[in-house]
N, C-alpha and C positions, 0 to 999 in steps of 0.2 A: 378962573380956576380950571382947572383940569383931572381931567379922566387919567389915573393909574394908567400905565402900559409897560408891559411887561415886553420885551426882546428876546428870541429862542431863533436859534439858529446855528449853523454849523462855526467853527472855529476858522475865523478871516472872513468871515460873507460881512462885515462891517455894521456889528451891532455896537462897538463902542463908540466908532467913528458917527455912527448915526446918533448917540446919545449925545455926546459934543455937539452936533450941528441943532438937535434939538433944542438943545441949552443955550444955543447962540455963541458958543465959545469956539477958539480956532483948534480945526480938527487935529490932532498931533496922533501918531501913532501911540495906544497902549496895549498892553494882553489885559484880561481882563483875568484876576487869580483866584474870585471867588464873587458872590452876589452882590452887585452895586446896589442899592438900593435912598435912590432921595424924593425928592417931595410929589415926582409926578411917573418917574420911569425906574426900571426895574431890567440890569444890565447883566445878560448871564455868561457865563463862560461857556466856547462852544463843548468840550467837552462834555457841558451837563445832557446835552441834547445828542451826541457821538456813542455817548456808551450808556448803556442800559440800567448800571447800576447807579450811574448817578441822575439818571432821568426822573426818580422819584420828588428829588428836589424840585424840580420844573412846575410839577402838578401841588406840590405844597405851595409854591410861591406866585404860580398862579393864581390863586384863590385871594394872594392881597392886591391885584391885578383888575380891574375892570376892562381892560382890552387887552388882547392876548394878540403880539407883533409875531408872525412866522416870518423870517427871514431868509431868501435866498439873494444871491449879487449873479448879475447877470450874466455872468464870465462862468461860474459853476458847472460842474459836470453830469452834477447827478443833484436829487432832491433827497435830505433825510427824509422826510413826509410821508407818513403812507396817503393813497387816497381814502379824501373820507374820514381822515380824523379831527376834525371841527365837532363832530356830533359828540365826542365825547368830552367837548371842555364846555361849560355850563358859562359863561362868559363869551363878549364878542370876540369873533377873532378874525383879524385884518390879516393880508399878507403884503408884504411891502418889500418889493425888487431892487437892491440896492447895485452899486456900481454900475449903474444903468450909461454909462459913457464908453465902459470896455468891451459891450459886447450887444448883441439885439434883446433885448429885454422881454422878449415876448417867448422863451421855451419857459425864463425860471416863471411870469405869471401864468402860464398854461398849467406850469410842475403847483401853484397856490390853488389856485384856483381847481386842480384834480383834489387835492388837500381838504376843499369845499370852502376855503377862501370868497365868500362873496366880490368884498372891496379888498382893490387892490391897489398899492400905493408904487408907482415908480420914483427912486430919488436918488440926488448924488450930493453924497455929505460935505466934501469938498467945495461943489458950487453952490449948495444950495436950492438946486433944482427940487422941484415936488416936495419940500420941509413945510412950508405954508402951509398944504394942502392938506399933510398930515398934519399939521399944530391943529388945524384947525377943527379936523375929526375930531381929536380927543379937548377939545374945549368942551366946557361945560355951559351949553346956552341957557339963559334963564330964558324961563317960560312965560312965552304974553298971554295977558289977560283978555 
């Protein structure tokens, strides 16, 4: 079983692409036109996270969320992110660096990690790289006795 996670990110940083590889299915391009939502993750459109007025959905759909994924791809120019906004979502929140192939991955986890990103996930949905590492955060470990 698995930990909810929710996907917030800009439009093309590859939140859908990373839900497919998630899911073990082969990555195909889609736009994402409104909230996916199935049995473990939670796929948003980057617009909700671009403009202001639809940001509110973000923070409702959060809440049915137990990990909150901030999203940048490595290639990106800039971070939506302010610093420091972790402290106001009451749930964990990972950041996870995606297209980690097209470019050096280390400004977008510098841009998570200003965000207060503790864990931060580098992955490429295509190959597969760093998906493990994230399946395995949001597994749900039973507890020894």
């Amino acid at each position: 079983m698995r930990k909810k996670l929710i996907l917030m990110g800009r439009s093309g940083c590859g939140k859908t692409s990373l839900t497919q590889a998630l899911r073990g299915e082969t990555v195909t391009y889609l736009k994402t036109q409104a909230i996916a939502y199935d049995n473990f993750l939670i796929d948003t459109p980057g617009e909700y996270c671009e403009n202001h007025d639809l940001g509110a959905a973000l923070c409702l759909y959060a809440y049915e969320a137990d990990v909150v994924g901030l999203l940048i791809a490595a290639d990106d120019d800039y971070s939506l992110f302010p610093p420091c906004i972790t402290c106001l979502v009451n749930r964990e929140v990972i950041g996870i660096v995606t297209k980690i192939d097209k470019a050096d991955p280390c400004r977008a986890e510098n841009w998570l990690r200003l965000s207060g990103c503790e864990t931060v996930f580098h992955v490429n949905s295509l190959t597969g790289e760093g998906i493990p590492a994230l399946l395995d955060h949001i597994e749900i470990k039973e507890k020894q006795q």
